[in-house]
C-alpha positions as CSV (number, residue, x, y, z in Angstrom):
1,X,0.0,0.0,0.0
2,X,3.1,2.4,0.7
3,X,4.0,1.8,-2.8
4,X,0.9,2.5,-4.7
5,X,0.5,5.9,-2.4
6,X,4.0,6.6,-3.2
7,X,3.4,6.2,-6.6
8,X,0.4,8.5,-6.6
9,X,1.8,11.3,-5.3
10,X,5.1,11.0,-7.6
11,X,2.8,10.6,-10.9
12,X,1.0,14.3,-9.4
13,X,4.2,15.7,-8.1
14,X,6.5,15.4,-11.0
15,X,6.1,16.1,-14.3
16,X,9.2,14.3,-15.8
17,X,11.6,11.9,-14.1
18,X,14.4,10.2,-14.0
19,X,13.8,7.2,-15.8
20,X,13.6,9.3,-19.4
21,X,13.9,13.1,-20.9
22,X,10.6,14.9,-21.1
23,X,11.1,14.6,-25.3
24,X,10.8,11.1,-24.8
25,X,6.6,11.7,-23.9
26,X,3.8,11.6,-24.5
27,X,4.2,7.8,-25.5
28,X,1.2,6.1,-27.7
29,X,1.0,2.7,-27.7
30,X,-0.9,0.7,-29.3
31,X,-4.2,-1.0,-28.4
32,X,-7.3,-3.0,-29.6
33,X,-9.4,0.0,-30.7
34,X,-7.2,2.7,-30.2
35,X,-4.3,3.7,-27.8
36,X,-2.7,3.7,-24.6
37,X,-1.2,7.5,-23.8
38,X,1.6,7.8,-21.5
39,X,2.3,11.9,-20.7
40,X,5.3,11.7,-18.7
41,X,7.8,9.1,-17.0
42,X,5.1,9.1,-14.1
43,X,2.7,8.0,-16.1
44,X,5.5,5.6,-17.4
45,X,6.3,4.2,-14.1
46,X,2.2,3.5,-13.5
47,X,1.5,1.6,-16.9
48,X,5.1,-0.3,-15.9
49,X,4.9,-1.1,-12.0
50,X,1.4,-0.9,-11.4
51,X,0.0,-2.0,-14.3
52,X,-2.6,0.7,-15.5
53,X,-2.7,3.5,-18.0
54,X,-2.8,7.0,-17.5
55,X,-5.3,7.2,-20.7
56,X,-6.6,5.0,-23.0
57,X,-8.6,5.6,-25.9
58,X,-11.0,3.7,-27.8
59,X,-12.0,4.9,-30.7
60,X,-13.5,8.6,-30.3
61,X,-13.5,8.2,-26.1
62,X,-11.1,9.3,-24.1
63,X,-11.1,7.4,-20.6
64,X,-8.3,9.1,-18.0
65,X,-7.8,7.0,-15.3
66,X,-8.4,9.1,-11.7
67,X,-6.0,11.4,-10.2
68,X,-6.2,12.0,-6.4
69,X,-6.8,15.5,-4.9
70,X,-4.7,15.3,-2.3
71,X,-3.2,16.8,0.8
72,X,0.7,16.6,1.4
73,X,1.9,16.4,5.1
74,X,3.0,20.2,5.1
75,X,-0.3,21.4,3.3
76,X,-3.5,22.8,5.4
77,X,-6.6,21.1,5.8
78,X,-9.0,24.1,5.4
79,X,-10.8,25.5,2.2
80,X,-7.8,27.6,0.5
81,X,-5.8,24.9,0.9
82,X,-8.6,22.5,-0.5
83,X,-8.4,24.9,-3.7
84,X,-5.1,25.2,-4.3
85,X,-4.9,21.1,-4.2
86,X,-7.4,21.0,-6.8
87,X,-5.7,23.4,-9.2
88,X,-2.7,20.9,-8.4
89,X,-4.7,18.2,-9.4
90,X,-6.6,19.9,-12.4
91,X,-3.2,20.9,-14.3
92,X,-2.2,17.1,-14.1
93,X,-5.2,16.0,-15.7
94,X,-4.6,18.9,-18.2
95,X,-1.4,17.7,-19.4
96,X,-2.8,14.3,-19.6
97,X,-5.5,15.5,-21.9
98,X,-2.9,17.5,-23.5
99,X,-1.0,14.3,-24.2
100,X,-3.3,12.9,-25.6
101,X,-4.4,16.2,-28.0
102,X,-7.7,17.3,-26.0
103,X,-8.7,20.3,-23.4
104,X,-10.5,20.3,-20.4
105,X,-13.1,21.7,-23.1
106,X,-13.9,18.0,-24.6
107,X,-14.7,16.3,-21.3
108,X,-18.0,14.9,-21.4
109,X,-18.1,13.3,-18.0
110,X,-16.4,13.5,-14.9
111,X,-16.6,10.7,-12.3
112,X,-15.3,12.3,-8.9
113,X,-14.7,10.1,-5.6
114,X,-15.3,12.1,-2.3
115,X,-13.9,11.3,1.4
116,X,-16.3,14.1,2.8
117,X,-16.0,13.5,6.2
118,X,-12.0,12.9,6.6
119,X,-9.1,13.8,8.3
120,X,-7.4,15.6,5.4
121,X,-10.3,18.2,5.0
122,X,-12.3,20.4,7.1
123,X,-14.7,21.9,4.6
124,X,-18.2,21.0,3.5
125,X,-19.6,19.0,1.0
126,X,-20.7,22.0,-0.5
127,X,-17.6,23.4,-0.2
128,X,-15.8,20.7,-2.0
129,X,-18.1,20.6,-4.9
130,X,-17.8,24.9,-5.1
131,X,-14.0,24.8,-5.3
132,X,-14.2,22.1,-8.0
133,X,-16.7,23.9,-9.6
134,X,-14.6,27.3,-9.5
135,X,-11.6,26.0,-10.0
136,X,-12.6,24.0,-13.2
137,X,-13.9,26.9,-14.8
138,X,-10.2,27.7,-14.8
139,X,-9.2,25.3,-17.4
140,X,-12.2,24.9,-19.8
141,X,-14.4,27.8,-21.2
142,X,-17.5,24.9,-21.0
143,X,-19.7,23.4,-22.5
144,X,-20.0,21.7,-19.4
145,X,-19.5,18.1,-18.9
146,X,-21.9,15.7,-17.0
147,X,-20.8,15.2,-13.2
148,X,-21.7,12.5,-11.1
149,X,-20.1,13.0,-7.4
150,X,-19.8,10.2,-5.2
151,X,-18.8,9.9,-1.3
152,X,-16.2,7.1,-0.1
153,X,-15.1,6.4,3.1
154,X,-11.2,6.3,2.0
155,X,-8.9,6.9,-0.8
156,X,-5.6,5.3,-2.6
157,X,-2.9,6.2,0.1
158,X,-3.0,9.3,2.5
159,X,-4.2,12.5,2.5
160,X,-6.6,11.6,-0.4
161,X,-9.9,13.8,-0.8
162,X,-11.3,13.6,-4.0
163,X,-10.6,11.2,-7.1
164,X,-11.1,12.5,-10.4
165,X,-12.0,10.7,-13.1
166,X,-12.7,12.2,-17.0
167,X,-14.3,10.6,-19.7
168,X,-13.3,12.4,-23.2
169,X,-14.1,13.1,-26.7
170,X,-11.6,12.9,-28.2
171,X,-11.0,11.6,-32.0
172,X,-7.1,10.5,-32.6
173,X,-5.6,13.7,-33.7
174,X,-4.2,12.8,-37.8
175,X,-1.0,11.3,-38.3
């Protein structure tokens, strides 16, 4: 379990890596119907050791595996703090989607995975949803995508709050 919430936080954390220069990404591979999409060598190191892709697409859909709002051990638990996790968050699932030729614009579903009533944040539900809300509107001019929020009791690793899931259109750009 240390592993995978190890692994979590460096896929967020770190846009490149050791492992191989940032030219090397995004990485396509191939799959039955369309593609696997590797952004970074985080994303690398999760297909690899964990066994999962960062995205996938099957033929027009985009499906971008959850990333974990989360709070580090030196980060507050209140609302600003909440936000600024978020953006965090957000701009890694940008640069997936970017990877992979889209925007936050072509997401036409988001799946997100709520620990409302944990350790790692003091705010609302409402509050959670707001900040989403707000901060989203950061990264995509709309239309809106369909949202379907869901409360958990617990999270991948520690300091998880939310886990947020896209589903995409997004037709293979031409080659």
């Amino acid at each position: 379990m240390r592993l995978l919430a190890a692994l979590a936080a460096l896929i967020l954390a770190a846009p490149g890596g050791a492992f191989a220069q940032a030219a090397d990404y995004p990485r396509r591979l191939p799959a039955p119907g369309g593609e696997v999409i590797i952004p970074g060598a985080g994303g690398q190191r999760a297909h690899d050791e964990v066994g999962y892709a960062p995205a996938r697409r099957a033929g027009d859909t985009l499906y971008v595996s959850g990333a974990i709002v989360f709070r580090a051990p030196d980060e507050g638990r209140d609302v600003a703090a909440f936000e600024a996790q978020v953006r965090r968050t957000l701009t890694h699932l940008n640069r997936t989607l970017a990877s992979a030729g889209a925007t936050m614009n072509d997401v036409a579903l988001i799946n997100s995975f709520h620990v409302w009533d944990g350790p790692d944040f003091s705010g609302t539900k409402d509050q959670q949803i707001e900040v989403i809300a707000r901060v989203w509107r950061e990264f995509s001019e709309g239309p809106r995508p369909a949202w379907t929020a869901v409360g958990t009791t617990g999270l991948l690793g520690t300091g998880g709050v939310v886990e947020i899931q896209l589903t995409v259109h997004a037709p293979a750009p031409a080659r």
